[in-house]
N, C-alpha and C positions, 0 to 999 in steps of 0.2 A: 876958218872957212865959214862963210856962209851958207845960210841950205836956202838952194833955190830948186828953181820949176826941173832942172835937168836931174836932180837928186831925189824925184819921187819917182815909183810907178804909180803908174794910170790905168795901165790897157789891160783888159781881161787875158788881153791872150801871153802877154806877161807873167799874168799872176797863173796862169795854166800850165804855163811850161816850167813856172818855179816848181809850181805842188806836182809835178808830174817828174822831174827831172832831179830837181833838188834836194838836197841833203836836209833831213831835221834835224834837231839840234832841241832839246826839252830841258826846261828852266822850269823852276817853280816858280806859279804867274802867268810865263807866258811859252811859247813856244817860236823857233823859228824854221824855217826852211830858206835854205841858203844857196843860191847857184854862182859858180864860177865861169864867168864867159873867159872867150879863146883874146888874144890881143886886138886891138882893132876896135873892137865892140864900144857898145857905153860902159860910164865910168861905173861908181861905186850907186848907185841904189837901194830905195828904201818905200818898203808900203803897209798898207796894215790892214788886219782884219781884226775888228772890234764890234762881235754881236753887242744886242740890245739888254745879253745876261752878264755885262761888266757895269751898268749902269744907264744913268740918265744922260744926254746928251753932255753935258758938262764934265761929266766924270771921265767920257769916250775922249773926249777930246784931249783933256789933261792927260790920261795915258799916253795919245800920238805925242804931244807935245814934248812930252816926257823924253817919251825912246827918240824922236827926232832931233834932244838936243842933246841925248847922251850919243846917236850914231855922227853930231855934228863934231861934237869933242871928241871922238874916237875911231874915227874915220881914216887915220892913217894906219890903224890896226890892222886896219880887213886888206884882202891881197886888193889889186887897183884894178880888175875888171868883175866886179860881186854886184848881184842881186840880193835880197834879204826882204820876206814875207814875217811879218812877225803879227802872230795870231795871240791876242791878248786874253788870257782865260780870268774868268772871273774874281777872285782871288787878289786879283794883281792891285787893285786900288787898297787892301786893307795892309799891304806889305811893306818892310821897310825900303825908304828909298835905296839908301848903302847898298843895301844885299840885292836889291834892284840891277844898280851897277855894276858892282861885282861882278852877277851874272854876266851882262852883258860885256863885259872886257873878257871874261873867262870867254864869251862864244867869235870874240874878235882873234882870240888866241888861236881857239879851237879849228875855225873857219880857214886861218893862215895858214895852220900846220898842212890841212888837209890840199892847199891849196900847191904848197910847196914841193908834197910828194906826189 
């Protein structure tokens, strides 16, 4: 899969109704909050929140880039109608990648299970 324009959020009031509605889910690093839309809806999505206390611009970026290519590889994980806010805490640039991943497959499981029942 490619990630393109239809695979980000954008819009505040997006990102409102994940933090208000949606499930966290806490990783060492980082954090997500997670919502499952009804059928119908948009596909699988993806946004970020990365203060200015994870680093220099370069370093913010390298995080998105990061998670945006482990949600690219791992995208058939999550159930097919998901949002996902991932809130990068400071930490997260000095950790290893592997354990990075891990995480994130462990929240593609985690996110499934909940999606299922």
């Amino acid at each position: 899969m490619r990630f393109r324009a239809r695979h980000r959020l954008r819009a505040n009031k997006d990102f409102a109704l994940i933090r208000k509605s949606g499930k966290r889910h806490s990783f060492a690093g980082f954090l997500v909050q997670a919502l499952a839309h009804e059928k119908g809806q948009t596909g699988r999505r993806i946004g970020f929140r990365v203060s200015r206390k994870v680093g220099n611009a370069v370093t913010r970026n390298h995080a998105k880039r990061y998670f945006r290519e482990l949600f690219r590889i791992h995208h058939e994980e999550l159930p097919e109608q998901c949002d996902l806010v991932i809130v990068v805490h400071p930490t997260l640039p000095k950790m290893n990648r592997k354990r990075i991943e891990e995480d994130f497959i462990k929240l593609c499981r985690r996110i499934s299970a909940l999606a299922i029942t």
